[in-house]
N, CA, C and O atoms as a printed pandas DataFrame, in Angstrom:
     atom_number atom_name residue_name chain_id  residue_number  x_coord  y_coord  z_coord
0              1         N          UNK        A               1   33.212   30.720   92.644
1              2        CA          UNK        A               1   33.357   31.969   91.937
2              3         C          UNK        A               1   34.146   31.704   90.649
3              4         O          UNK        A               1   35.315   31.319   90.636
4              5         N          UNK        A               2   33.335   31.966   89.487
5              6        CA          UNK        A               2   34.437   31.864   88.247
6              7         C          UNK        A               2   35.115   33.120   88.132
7              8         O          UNK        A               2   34.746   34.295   88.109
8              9         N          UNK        A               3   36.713   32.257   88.038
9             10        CA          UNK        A               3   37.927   33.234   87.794
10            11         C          UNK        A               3   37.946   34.498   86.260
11            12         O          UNK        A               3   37.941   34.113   85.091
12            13         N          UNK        A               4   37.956   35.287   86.491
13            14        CA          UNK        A               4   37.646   36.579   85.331
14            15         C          UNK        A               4   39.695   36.734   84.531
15            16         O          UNK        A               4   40.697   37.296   84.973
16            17         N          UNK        A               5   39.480   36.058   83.484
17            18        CA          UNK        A               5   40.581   36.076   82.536
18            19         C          UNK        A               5   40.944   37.464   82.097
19            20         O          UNK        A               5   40.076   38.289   81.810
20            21         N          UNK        A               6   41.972   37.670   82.056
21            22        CA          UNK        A               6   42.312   39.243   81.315
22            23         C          UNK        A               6   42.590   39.094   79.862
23            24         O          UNK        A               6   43.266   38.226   79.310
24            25         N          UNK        A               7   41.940   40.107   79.338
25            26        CA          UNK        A               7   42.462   40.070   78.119
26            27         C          UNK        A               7   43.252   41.305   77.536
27            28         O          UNK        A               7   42.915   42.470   77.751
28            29         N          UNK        A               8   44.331   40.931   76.781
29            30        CA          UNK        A               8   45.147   41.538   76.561
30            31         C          UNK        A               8   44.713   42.224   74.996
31            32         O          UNK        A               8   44.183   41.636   74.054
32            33         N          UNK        A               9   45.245   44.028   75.110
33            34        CA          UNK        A               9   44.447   44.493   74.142
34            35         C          UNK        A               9   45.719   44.623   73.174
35            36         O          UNK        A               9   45.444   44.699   71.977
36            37         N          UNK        A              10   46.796   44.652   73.456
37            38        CA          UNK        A              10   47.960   44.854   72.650
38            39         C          UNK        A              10   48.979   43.941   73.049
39            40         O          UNK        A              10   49.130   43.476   74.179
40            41         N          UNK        A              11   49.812   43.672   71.820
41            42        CA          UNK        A              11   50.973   42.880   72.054
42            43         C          UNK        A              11   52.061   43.290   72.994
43            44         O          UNK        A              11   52.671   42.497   73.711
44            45         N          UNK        A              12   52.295   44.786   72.938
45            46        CA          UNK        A              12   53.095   45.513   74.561
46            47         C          UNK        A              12   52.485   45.358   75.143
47            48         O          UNK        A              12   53.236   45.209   76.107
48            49         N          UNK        A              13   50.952   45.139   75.769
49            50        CA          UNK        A              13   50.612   44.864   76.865
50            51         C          UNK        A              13   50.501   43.313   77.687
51            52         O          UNK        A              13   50.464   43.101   78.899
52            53         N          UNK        A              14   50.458   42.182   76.355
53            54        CA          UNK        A              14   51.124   40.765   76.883
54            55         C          UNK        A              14   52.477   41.326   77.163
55            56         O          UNK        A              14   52.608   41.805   78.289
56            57         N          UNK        A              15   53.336   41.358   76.500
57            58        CA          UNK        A              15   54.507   41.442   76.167
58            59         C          UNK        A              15   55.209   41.623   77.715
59            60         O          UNK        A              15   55.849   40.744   78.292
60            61         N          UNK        A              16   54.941   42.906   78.204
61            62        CA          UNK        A              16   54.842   44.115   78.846
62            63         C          UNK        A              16   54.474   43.478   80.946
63            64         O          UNK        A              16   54.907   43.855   82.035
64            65         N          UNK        A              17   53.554   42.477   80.520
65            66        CA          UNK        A              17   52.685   42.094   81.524
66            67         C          UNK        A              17   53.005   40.818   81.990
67            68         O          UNK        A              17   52.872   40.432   83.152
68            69         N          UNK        A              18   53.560   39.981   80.755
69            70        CA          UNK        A              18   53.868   38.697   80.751
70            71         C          UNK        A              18   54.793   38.117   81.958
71            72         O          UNK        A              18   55.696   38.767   82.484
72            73         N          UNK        A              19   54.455   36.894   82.286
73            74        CA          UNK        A              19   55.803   36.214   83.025
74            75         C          UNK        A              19   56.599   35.517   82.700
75            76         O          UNK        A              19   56.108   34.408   82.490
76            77         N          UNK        A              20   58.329   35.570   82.412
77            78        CA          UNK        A              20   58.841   34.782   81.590
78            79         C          UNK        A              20   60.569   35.041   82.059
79            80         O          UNK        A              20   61.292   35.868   82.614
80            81         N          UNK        A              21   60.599   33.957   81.525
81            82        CA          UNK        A              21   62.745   34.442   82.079
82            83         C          UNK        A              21   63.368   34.814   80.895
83            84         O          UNK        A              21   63.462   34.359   79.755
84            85         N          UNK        A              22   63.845   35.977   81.641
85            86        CA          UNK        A              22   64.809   37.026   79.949
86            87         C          UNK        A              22   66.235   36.025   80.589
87            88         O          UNK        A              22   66.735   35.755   81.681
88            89         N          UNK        A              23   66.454   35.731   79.180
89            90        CA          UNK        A              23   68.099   35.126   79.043
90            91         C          UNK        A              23   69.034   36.197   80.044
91            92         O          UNK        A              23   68.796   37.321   80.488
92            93         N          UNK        A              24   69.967   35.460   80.140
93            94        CA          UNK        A              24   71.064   36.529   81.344
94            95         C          UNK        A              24   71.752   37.544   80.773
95            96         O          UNK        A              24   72.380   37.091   79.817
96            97         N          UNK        A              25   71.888   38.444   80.880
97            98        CA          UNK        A              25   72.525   39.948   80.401
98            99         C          UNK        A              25   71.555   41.162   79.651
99           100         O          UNK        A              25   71.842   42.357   79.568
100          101         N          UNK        A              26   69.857   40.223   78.939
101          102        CA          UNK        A              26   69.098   40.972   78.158
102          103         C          UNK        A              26   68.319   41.634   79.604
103          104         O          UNK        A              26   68.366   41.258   80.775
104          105         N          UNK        A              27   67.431   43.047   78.792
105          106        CA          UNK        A              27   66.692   43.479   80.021
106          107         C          UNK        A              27   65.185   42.869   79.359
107          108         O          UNK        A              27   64.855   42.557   78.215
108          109         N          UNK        A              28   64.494   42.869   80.629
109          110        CA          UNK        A              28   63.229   42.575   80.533
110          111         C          UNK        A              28   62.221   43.477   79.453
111          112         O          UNK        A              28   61.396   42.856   78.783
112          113         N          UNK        A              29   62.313   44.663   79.351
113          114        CA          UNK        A              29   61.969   45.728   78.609
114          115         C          UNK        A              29   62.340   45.577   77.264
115          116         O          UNK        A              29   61.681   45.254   76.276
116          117         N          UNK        A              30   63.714   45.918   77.440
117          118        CA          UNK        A              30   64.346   46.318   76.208
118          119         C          UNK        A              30   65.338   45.152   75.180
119          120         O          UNK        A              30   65.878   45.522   74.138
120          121         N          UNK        A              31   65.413   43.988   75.617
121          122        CA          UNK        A              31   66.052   42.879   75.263
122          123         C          UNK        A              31   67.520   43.490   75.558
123          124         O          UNK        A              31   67.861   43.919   76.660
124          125         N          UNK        A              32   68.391   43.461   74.325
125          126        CA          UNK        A              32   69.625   44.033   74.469
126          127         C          UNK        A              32   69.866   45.046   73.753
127          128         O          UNK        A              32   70.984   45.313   73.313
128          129         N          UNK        A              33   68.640   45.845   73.525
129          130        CA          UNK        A              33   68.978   47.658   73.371
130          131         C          UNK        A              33   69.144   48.284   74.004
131          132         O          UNK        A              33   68.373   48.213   74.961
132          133         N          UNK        A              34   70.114   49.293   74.069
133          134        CA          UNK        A              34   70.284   50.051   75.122
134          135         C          UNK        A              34   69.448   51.639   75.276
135          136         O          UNK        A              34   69.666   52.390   74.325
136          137         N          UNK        A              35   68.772   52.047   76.088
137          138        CA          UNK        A              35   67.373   52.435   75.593
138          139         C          UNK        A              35   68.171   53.991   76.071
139          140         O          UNK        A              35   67.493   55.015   76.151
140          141         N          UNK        A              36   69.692   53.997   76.369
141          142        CA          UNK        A              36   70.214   55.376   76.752
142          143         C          UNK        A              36   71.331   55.102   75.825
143          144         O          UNK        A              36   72.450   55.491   76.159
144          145         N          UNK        A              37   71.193   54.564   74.850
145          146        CA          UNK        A              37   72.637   54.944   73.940
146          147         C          UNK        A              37   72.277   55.783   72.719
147          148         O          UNK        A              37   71.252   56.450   72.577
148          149         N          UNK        A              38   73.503   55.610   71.675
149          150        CA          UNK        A              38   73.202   56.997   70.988
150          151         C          UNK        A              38   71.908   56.934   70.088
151          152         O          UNK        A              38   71.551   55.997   69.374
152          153         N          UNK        A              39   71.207   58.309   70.315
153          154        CA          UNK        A              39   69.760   58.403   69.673
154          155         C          UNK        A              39   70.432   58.047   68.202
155          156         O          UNK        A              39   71.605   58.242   67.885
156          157         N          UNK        A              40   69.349   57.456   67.361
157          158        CA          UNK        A              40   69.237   57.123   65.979
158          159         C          UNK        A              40   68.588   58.323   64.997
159          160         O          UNK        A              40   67.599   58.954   65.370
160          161         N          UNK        A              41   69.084   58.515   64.016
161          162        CA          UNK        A              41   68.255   59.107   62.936
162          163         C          UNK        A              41   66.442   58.625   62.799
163          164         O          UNK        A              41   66.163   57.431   62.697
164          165         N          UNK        A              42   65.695   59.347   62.808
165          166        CA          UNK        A              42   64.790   59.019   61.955
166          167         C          UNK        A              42   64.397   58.468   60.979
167          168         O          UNK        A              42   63.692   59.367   60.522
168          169         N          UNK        A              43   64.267   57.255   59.951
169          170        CA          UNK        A              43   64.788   57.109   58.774
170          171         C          UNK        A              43   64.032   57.594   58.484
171          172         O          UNK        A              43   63.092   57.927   59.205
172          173         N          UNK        A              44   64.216   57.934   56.726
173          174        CA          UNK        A              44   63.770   59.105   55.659
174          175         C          UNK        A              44   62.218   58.032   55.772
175          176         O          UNK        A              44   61.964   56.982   56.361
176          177         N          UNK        A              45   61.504   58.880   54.950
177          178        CA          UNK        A              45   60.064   59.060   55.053
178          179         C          UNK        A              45   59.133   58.233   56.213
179          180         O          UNK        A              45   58.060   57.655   56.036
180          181         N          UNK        A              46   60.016   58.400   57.608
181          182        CA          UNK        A              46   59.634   57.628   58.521
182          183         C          UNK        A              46   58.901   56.024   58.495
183          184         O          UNK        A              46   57.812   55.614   58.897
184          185         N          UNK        A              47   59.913   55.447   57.907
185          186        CA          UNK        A              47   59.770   54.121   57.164
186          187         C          UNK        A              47   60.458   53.377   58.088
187          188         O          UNK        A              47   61.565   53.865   58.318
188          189         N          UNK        A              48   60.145   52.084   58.883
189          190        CA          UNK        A              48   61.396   51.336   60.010
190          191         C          UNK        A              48   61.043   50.230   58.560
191          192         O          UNK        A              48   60.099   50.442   57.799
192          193         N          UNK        A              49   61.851   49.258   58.436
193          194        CA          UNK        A              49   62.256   48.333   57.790
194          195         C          UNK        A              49   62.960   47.422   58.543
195          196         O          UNK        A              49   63.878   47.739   59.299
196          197         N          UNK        A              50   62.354   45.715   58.268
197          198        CA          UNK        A              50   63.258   45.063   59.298
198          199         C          UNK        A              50   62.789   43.300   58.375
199          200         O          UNK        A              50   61.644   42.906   58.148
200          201         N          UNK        A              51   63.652   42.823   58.144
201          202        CA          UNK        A              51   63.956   41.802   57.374
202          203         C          UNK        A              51   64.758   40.185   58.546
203          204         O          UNK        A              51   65.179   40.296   59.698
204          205         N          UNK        A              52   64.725   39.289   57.961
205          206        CA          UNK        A              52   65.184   38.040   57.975
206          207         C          UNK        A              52   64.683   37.425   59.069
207          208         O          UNK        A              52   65.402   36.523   59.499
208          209         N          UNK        A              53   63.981   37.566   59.479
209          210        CA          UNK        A              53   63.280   36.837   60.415
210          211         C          UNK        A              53   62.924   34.738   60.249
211          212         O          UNK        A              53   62.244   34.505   59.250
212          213         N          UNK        A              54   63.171   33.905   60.777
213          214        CA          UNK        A              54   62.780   32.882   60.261
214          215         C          UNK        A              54   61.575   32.264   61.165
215          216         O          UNK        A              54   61.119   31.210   60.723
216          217         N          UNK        A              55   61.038   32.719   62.264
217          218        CA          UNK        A              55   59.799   32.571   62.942
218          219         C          UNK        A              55   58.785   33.480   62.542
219          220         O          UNK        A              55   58.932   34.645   62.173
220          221         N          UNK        A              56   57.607   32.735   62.670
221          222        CA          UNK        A              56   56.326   33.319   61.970
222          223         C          UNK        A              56   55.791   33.935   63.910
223          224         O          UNK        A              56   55.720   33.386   65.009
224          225         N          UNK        A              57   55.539   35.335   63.352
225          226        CA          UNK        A              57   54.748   35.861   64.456
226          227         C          UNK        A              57   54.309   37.164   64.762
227          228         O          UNK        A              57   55.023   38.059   64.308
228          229         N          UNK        A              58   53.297   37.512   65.429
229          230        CA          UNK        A              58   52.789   38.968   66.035
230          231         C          UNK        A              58   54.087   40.136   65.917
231          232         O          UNK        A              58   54.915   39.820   66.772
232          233         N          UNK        A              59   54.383   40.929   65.428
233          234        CA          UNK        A              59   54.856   42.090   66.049
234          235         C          UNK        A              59   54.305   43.617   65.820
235          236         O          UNK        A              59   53.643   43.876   64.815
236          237         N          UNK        A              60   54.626   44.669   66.853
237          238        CA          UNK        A              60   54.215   45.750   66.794
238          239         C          UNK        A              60   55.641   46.540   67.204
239          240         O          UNK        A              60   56.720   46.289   67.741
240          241         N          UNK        A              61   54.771   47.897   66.462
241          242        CA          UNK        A              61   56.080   48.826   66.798
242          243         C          UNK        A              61   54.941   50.276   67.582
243          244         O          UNK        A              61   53.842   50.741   67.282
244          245         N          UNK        A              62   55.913   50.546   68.619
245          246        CA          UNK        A              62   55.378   51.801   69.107
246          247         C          UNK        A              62   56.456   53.120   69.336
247          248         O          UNK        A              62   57.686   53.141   69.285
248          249         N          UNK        A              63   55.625   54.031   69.564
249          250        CA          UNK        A              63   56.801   55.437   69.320
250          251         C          UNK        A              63   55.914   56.214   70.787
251          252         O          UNK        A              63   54.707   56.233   71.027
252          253         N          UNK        A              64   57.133   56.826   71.608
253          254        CA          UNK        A              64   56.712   57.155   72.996
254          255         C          UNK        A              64   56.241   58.568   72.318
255          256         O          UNK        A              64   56.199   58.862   71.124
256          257         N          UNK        A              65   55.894   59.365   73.494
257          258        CA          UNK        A              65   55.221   61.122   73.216
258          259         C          UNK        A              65   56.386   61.891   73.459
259          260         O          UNK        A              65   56.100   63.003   73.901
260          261         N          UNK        A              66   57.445   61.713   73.343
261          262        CA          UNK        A              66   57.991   62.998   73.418
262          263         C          UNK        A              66   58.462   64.002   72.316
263          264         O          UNK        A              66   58.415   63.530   71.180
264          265         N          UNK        A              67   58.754   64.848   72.383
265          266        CA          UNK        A              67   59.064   65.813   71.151
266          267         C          UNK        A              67   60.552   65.588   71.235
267          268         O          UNK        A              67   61.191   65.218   72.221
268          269         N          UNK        A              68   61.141   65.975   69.615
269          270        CA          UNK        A              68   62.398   66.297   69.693
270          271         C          UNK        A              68   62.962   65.314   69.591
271          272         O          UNK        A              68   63.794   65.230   68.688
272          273         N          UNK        A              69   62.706   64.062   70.571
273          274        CA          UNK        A              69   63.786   62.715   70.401
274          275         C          UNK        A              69   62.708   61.756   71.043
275          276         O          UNK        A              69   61.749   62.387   71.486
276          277         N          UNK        A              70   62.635   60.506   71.188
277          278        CA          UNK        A              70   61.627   59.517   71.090
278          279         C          UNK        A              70   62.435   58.185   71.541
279          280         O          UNK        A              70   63.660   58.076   71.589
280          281         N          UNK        A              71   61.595   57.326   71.820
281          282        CA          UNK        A              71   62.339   56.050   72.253
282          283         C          UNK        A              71   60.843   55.219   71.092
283          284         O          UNK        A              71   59.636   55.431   71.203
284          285         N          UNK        A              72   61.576   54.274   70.055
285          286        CA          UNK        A              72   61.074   53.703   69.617
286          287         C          UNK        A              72   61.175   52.131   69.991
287          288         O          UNK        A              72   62.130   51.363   70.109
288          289         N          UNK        A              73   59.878   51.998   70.117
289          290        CA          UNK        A              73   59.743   50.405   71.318
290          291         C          UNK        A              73   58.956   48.827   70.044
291          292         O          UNK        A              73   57.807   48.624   69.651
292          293         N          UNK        A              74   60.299   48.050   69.795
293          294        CA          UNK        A              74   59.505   46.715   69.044
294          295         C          UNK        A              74   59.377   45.809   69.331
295          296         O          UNK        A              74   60.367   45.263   69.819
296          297         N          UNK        A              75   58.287   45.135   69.252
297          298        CA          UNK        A              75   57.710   44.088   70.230
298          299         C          UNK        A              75   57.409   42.589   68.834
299          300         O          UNK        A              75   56.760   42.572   67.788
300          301         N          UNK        A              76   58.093   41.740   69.410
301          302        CA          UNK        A              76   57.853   40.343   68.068
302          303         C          UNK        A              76   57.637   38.992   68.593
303          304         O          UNK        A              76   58.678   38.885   69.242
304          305         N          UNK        A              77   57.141   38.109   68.732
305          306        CA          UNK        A              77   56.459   37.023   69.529
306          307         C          UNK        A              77   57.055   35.542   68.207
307          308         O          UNK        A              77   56.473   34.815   67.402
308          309         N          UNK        A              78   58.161   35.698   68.557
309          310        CA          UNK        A              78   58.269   34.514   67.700
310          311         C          UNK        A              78   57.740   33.215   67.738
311          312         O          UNK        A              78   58.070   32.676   68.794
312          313         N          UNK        A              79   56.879   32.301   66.841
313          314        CA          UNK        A              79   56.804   31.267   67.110
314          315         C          UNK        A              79   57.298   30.070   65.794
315          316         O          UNK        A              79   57.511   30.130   64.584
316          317         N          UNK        A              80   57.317   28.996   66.883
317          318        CA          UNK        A              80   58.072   28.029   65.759
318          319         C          UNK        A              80   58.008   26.488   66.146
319          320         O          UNK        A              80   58.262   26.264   67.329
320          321         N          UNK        A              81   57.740   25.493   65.426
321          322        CA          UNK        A              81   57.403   24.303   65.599
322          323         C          UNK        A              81   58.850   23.946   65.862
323          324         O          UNK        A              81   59.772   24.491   65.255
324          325         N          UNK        A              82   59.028   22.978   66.821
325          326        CA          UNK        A              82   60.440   22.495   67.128
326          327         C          UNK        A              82   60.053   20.759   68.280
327          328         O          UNK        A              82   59.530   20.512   69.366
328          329         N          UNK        A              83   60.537   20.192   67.454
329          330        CA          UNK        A              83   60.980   18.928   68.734
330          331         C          UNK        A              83   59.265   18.555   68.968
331          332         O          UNK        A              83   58.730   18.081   69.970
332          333         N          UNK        A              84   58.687   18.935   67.738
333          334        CA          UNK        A              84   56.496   18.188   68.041
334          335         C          UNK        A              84   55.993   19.240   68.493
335          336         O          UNK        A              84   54.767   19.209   68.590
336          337         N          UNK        A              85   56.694   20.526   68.929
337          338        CA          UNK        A              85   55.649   20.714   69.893
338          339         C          UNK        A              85   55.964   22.474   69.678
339          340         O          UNK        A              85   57.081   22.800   69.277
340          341         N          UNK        A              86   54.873   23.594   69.983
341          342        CA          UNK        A              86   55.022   25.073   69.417
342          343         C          UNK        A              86   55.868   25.571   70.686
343          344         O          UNK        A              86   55.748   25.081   71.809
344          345         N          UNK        A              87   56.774   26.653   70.335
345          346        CA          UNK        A              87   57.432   26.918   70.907
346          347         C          UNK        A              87   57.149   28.651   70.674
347          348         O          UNK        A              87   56.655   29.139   69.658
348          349         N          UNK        A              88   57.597   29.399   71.881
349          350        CA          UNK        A              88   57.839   30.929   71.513
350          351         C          UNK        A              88   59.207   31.669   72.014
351          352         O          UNK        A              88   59.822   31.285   73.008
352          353         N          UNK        A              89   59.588   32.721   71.246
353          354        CA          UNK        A              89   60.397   33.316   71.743
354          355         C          UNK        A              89   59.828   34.950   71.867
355          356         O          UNK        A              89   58.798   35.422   71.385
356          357         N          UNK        A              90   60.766   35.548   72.596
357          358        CA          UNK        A              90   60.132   37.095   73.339
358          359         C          UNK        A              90   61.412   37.849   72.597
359          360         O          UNK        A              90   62.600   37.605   72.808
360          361         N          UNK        A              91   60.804   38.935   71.573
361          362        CA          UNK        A              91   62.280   39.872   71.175
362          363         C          UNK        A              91   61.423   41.152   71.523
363          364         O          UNK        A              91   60.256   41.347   71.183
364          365         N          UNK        A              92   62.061   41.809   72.109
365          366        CA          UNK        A              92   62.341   43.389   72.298
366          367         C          UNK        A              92   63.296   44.422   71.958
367          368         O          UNK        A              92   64.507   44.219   71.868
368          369         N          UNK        A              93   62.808   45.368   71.798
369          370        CA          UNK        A              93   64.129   46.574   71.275
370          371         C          UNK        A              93   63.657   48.063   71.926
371          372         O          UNK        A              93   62.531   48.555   71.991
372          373         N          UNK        A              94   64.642   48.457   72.270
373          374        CA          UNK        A              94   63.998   50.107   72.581
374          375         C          UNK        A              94   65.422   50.781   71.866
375          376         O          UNK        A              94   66.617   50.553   72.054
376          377         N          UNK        A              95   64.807   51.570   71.103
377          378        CA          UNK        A              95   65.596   52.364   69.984
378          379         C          UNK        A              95   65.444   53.572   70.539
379          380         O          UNK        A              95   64.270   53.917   70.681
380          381         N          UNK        A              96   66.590   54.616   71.036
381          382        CA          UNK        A              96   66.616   56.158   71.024
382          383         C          UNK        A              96   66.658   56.542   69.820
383          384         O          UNK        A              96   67.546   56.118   69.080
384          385         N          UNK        A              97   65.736   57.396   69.392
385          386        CA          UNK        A              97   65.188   58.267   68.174
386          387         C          UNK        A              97   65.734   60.072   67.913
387          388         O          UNK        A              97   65.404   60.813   68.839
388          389         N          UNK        A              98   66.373   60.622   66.950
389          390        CA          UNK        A              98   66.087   61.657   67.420
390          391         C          UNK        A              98   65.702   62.401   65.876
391          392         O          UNK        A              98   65.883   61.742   64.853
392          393         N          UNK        A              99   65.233   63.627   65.812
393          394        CA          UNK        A              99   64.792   63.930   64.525
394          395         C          UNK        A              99   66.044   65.504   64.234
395          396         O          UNK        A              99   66.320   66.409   65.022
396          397         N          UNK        A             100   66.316   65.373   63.447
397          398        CA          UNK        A             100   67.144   66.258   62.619
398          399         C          UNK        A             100   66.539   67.913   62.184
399          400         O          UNK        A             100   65.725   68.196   61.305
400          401         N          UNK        A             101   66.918   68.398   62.686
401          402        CA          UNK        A             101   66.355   70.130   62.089
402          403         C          UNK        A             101   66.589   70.553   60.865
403          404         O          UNK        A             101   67.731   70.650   60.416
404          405         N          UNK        A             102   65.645   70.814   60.279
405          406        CA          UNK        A             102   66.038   70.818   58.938
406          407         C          UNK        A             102   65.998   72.092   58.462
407          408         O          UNK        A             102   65.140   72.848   58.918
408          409         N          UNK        A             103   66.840   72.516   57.546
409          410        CA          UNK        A             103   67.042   74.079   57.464
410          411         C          UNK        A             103   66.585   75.100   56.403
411          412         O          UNK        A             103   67.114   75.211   55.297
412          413         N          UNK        A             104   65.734   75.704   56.770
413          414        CA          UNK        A             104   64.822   76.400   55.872
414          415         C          UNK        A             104   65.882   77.438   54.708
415          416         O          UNK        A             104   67.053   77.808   54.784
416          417         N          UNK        A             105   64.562   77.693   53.447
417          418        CA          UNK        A             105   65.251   77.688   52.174
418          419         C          UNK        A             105   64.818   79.058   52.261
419          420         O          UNK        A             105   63.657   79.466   52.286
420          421         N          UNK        A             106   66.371   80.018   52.324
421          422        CA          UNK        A             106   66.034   81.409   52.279
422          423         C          UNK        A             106   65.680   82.090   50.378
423          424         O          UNK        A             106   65.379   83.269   50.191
């Protein structure tokens, strides 16, 4: 019987699905965000921005369904030539989100 491979349609769903050892103290999910600490602003024109990275790799960002406040989830697959041979690393973040009421112009 040939074995039927899965294929993965999103990077949270490797990510998500994967088998792998999270370093000691990070969570499997969330790396070392704390996915119940204080919600974050929205940034202005709902723009995330994220810089200095020195591994080349996959990432995605996702935003859960809830109204009002949100858990924003980032997913980045670092890879990097080291010692001959490709190497990866697993970063995660879960960001509490919340959006600001904004006050109408009488």
């Amino acid at each position: 019987m040939a074995s039927r491979q899965r294929i993965q349609e999103t990077l949270r769903d490797f990510m998500d699905k994967a088998k792998y050892t999270v370093i000691e103290g990070a969570d499997y999910f969330c790396g070392w965000a704390d996915p119940k600490g204080t919600p974050q602003p929205i940034p202005a024109g709902g723009v995330m921005r994220s810089t200095g990275y020195t591994h080349y790799g996959p990432c995605e960002v996702w935003l859960d369904e809830k109204k009002g406040g949100c858990v924003l989830h980032w997913y980045w697959l670092g890879v990097r030539f080291l010692k001959n041979s490709y190497s990866w690393q697993v970063y995660k973040e879960c960001i509490p989100l919340v959006t600001t009421p904004k006050r109408l112009r009488v």
